[in-house]
N, C-alpha and C positions, 0 to 999 in steps of 0.2 A: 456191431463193433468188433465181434469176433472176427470178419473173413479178415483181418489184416490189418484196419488202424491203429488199435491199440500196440502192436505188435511194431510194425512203423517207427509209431512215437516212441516206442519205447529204446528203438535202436537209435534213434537222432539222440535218447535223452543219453544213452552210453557212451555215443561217441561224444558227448558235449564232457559229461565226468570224464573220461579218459584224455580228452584234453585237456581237463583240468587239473587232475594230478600227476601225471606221467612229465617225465622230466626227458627233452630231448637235445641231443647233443648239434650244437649248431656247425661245429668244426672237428675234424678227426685230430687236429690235435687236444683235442676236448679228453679224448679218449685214455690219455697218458694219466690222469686225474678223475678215473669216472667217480662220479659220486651220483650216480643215478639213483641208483637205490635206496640211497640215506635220504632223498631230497624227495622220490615218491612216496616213502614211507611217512614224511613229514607232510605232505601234501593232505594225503590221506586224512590225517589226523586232526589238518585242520579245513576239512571239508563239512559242512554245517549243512542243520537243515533248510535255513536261507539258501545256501548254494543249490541244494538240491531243487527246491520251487522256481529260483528264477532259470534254471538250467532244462526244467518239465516243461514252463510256461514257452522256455523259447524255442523248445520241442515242436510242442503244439503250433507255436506260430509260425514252423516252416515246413508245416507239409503243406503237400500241393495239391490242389486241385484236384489234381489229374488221380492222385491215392487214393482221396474220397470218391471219385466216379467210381474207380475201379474198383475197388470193393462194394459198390451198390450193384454193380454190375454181376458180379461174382450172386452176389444174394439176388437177383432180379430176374437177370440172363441165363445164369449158371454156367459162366464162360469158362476157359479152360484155365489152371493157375499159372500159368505161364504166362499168361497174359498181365499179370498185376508188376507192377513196379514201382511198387513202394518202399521196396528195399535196396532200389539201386545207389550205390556209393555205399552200403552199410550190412556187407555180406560179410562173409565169413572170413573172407579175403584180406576185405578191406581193413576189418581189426587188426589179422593177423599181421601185417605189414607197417601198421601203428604199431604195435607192441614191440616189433620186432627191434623198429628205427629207433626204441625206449629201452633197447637193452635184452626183453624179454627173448633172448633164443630158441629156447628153449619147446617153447608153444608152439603146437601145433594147431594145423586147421581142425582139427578134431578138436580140441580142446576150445578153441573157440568157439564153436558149433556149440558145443555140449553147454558152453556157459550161455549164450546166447538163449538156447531154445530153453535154458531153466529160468532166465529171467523172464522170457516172453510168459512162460505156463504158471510164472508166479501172481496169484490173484493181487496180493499186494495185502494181505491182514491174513490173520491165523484165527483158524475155529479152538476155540478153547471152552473147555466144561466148565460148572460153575465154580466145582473145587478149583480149578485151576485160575479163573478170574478173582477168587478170593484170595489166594495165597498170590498174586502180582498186587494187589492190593497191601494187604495187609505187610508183606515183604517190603515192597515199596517205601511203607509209612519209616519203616525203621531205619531204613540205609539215610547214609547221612550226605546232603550233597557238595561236604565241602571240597572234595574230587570235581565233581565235575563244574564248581566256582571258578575253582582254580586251570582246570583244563579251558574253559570257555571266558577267558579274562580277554578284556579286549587288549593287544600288546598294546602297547607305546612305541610309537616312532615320531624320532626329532622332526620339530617340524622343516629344519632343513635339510633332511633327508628328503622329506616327504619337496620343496623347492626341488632337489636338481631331480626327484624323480617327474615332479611336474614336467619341467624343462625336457627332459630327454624326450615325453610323450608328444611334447608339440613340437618337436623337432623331428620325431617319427611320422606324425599326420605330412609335414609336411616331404618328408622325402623318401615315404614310404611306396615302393610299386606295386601295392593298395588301392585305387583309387576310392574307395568305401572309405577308408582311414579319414578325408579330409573332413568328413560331414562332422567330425567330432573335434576338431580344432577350435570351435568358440567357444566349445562345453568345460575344453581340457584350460584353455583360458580362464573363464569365469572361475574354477575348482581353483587354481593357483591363485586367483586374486584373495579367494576365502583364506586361502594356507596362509599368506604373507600378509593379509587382516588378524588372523589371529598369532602369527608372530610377533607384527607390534601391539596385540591387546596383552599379550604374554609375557613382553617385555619389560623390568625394573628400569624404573627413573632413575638417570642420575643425579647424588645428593649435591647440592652447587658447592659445597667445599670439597669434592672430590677436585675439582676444577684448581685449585691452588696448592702449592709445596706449603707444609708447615712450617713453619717458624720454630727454632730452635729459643728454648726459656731461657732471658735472662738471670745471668746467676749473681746473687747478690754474695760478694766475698765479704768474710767473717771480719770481728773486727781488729783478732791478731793479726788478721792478711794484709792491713791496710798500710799503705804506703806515707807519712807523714810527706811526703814533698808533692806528692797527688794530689789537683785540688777537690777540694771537698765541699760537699755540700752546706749553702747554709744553715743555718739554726736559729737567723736572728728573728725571724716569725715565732718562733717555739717562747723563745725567753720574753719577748714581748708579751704572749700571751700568757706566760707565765706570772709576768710583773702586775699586768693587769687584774689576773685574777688574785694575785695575793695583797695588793692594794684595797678592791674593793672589800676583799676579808675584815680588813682591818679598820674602814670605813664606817663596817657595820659594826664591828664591837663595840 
């Protein structure tokens, strides 16, 4: 694995993160407003180790063939290295010219280089002594993670934000000159049916007297308000019932 795969893989996996954080300007008048750097940095920060596995895995799954001969080759034949090209599209060039078009001026090919072959030479874990695996331990127990709770919070976005970003996606499969793009149009579909399933699961009922204007209270006027020529309600039910019940009083004594 040393003449070269891991090395390979390991440049597809840079270039995969470097698309992924780096922020590129699509128009020079972009350029009057850069906020390139605010928006890598932010990138950066919410770059996970989810991102990093499935960005390895789709590493691994586009080298070719021909990278794997050739480095058996290399160990087999003992051909020349000139011969391997596993690193074509993903030289030293080809960064420098990504960073460039992202703001980075400043870098040079050297400096690419240099980062490049530290990553390659990097095993990927650290020899540590036992004091030292004790004290990540013990250290560890103490620190508290409500940092990184709050760093790793899943955001919130409306789910109608989340609609017209649906929308704009299948509007891009379809008239994007991509032709890869369309293979994800019933996918980017079926996601937006889920988003606007759980809008109306999300959604409050409306109460049915929302549906009608209220009615303003009858106000009963006082009885110095009252109008003698206004007519008035009866009473002769009242006095009836009053007669009656002082009759039968009297009945029974």
């Amino acid at each position: 694995m040393d003449q070269g795969v891991i090395s390979a893989c390991k440049r597809r996996y840079t270039r995969r993160y470097l698309d992924e954080v780096l922020v590129v300007l699509e128009t020079e008048e972009d350029i009057q407003e850069d906020t390139r750097a605010a928006r890598t940095k932010n990138n950066i920060k919410n770059y996970t180790i989810r991102s990093a596995l499935y960005n390895l895995a789709n590493s691994w799954q586009d080298m070719k063939a021909s990278t794997l001969e050739n480095c058996w080759k290399k160990l087999l034949i003992d051909v020349e290295e000139d011969s391997f090209e596993g690193f074509e599209g993903f030289e030293a060039t080809d960064f420098k010219k990504l960073l460039h078009k992202a703001g980075e001026k400043n870098v040079t090919e050297d400096d690419v280089r240099d980062w490049i072959e530290e990553n390659e030479s990097d095993p990927g874990y650290q020899l540590l002594s036992m004091d030292e695996i004790a004290a990540e331990v013990t250290e560890g127990d103490k620190e508290s993670s409500d940092d990184d709770d709050e760093e790793f919070q899943c955001k919130k976005v409306k789910l109608s934000t989340l609609r017209n970003y649906m929308d704009a996606l299948i509007d891009y499969t379809t008239y994007s000159k991509i032709k890869e793009t369309g293979a994800y149009y019933n996918n980017l579909r079926m996601l937006r049916e889920l988003v606007i399933r759980e809008q109306h699961m999300g959604g409050t009922q409306t109460k049915m007297d929302s549906f009608f204007a209220p009615r303003a209270a009858a106000i009963r006027p006082q009885p110095d308000e009252l109008n003698p020529d206004d007519p008035q309600p009866s009473t002769s039910g009242t006095k009836a019932t009053t007669t009656t019940t002082m009759d039968s009083d009297s009945d029974s004594e």
